[in-house]
N, C-alpha and C positions, 0 to 999 in steps of 0.2 A: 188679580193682576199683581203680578209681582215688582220689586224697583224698579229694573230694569226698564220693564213694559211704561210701568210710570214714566222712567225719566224720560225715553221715548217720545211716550204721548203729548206730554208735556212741550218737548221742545218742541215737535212736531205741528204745534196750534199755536203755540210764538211767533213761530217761523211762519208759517199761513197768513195771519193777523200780520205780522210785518212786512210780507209779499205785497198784501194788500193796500198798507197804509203809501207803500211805496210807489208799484204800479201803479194802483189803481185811482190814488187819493193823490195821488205826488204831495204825499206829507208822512215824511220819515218822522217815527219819533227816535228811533235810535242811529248811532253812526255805521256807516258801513264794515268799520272795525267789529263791532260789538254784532251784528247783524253774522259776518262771517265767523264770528270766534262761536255762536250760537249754532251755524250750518256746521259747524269743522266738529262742535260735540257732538250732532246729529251722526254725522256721515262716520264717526268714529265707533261709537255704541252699533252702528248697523254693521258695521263690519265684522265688530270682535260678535255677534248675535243677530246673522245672515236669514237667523229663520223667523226673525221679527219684523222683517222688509216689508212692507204694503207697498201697491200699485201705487194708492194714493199720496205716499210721503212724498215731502218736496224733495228728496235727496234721486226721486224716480222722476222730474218734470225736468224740463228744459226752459228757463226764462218763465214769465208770465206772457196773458194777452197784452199785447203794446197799446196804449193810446192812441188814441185816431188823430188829435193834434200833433202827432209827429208825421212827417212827412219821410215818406220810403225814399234812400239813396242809396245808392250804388259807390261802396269806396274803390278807390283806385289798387291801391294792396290793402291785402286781408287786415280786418283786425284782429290781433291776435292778443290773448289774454294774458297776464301776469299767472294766473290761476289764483288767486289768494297766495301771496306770495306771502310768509309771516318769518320769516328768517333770512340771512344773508346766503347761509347754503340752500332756500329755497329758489332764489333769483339767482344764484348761479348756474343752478339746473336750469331754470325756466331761458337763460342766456344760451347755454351748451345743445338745449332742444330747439331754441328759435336761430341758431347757427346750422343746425343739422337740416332743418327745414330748409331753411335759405342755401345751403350745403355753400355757408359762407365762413373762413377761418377769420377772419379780419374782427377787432372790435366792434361793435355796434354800440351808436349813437342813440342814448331813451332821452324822451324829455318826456 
């Protein structure tokens, strides 16, 4: 196995183990910052090295299983995600897409 495949793997069972602790425990040990800066070096390595992808990586899953102590609702509008916003030109784009969605020119109001 070469670096690569290492650093891969590595994040890869981080990442798992703190799905876990999250989901599943509702007991983070790390912040959501540090959690995302760990997915964003995942999903980066997989990109520049396509042919290291697994079915199994979390960068291939969508959310975890939910907890059954959460009760299913129905929002009124979407919720729509920041996407890991980590820069000001990131939120301007994530603005300029949630205007084009809304096919809205006007400011919009975040709290």
């Amino acid at each position: 196995m070469d670096e690569i495949e290492r650093q891969i793997e590595e994040l890869r069972e981080k990442i798992r183990y703190h799905n876990y602790r999250y989901y599943v425990l509702n007991d983070p040990e790390i912040s959501d910052a540090e959690y995302d800066r760990l997915f964003r070096q995942l999903v980066e390595l997989e990109q520049a090295h396509p042919e290291l992808i697994t079915p199994d990586s979390p960068t291939q899953r969508v959310g975890a299983q939910p907890q059954e102590a959460f009760a299913q609702i129905t929002h009124r509008q979407p919720m729509l995600s920041l996407e890991n916003a980590f820069s000001s030109q990131e939120l301007f784009d994530f603005d300029a897409r949630l205007k084009r969605y809304l096919n809205r020119s006007s400011p919009i109001e975040y709290t």
